[in-house]
C-alpha positions in Angstrom: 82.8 246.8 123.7 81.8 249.9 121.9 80.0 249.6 118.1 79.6 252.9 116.5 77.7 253.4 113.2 78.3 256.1 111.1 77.4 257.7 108.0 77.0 255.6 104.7 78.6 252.2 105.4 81.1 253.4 108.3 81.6 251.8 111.2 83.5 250.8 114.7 83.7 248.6 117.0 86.7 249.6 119.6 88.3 247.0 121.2 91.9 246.6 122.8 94.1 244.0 121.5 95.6 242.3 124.5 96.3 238.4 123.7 97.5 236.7 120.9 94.1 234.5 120.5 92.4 237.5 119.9 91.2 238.2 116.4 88.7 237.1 114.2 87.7 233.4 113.9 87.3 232.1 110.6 87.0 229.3 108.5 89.0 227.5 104.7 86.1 226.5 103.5 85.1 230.4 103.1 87.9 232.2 102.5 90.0 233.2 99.5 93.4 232.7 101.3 94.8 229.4 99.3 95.0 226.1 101.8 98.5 225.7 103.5 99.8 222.2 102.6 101.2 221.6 106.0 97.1 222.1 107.6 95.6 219.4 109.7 93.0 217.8 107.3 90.6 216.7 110.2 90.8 221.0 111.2 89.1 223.8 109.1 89.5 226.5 111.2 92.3 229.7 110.8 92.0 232.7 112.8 93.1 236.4 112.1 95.1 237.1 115.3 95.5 240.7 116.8 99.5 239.9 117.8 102.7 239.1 116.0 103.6 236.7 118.6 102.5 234.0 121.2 104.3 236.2 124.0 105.6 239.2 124.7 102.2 241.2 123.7 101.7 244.6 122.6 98.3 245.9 124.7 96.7 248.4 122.6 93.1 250.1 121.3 91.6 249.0 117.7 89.5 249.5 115.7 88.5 245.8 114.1 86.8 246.9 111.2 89.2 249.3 109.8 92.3 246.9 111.6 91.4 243.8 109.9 89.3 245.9 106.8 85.9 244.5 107.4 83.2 244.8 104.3 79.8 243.6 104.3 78.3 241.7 101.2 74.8 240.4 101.2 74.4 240.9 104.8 77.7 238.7 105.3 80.7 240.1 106.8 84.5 239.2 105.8 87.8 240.9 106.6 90.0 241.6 103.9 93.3 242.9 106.4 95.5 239.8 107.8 98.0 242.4 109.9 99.8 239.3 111.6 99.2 236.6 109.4 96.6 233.8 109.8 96.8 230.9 112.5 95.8 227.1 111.7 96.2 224.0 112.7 98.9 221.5 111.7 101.7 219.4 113.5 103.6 223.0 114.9 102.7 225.9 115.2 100.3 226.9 111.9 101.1 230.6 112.2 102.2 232.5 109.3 103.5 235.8 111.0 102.7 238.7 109.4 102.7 239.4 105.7 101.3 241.1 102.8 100.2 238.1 100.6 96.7 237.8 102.2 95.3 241.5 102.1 92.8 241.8 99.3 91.4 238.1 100.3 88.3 237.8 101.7 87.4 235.4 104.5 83.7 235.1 106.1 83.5 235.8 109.9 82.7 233.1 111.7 83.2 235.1 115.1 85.5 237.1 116.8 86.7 237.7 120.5 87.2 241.7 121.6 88.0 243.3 125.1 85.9 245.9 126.3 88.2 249.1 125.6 86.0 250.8 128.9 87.3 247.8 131.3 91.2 249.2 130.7 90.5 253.1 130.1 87.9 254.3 132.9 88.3 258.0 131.8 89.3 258.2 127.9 86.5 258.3 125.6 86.0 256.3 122.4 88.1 257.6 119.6 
């Protein structure tokens, strides 16, 4: 992984999006994003995924924080970009697919998984 700070408040972090389960973890008891009636009640955890779909995977360089349009607030950092939906858990599948209703929402990072863009591009440099 690459992290690049810039001028002001700008910054990078490349990183190829490659499995569905990649994305930012996160959590319902800190995000603005309004509880799905179908979630598991004994599971509080949603994730931002970096795919539309379980299979059949697009491979491709990001960069998270303009991707899922990450802002810092107090020290804290949220994304405010769902560009595939959200994932929970619940009896099926918990996965939204992608749509517009959740940009603008904030959600507090709890962590997030990224591939190392240098392991799958020895000779490009960071955009």
């Amino acid at each position: 992984m690459t992290y690049e700070e810039g001028i002001g408040c700008t910054r990078k972090i490349m990183c190829y999006k490659q499995y569905y389960d990649d994305g930012i973890r996160l959590v319902f008891n800190a995000t603005e994003i309004p509880i799905p009636s179908d979630k598991d009640p004994n599971n509080d955890w949603m994730a931002a995924p970096t795919q539309n779909e379980m299979w059949g995977m697009e491979v491709a360089l990001i960069d998270f924080f303009s991707y899922f349009g990450f802002v810092c607030e107090n020290g804290v950092w949220y994304i405010t970009k769902y560009p595939h939906g959200i994932v929970y858990a619940n009896a099926d599948s918990g996965f939204t697919g992608p749509t517009d209703e959740y940009n603008g929402k904030k959600s507090k990072v709890k962590s997030f998984y990224c591939h190392d863009w240098r392991e799958y591009v020895e000779s490009t440099p960071m955009p």
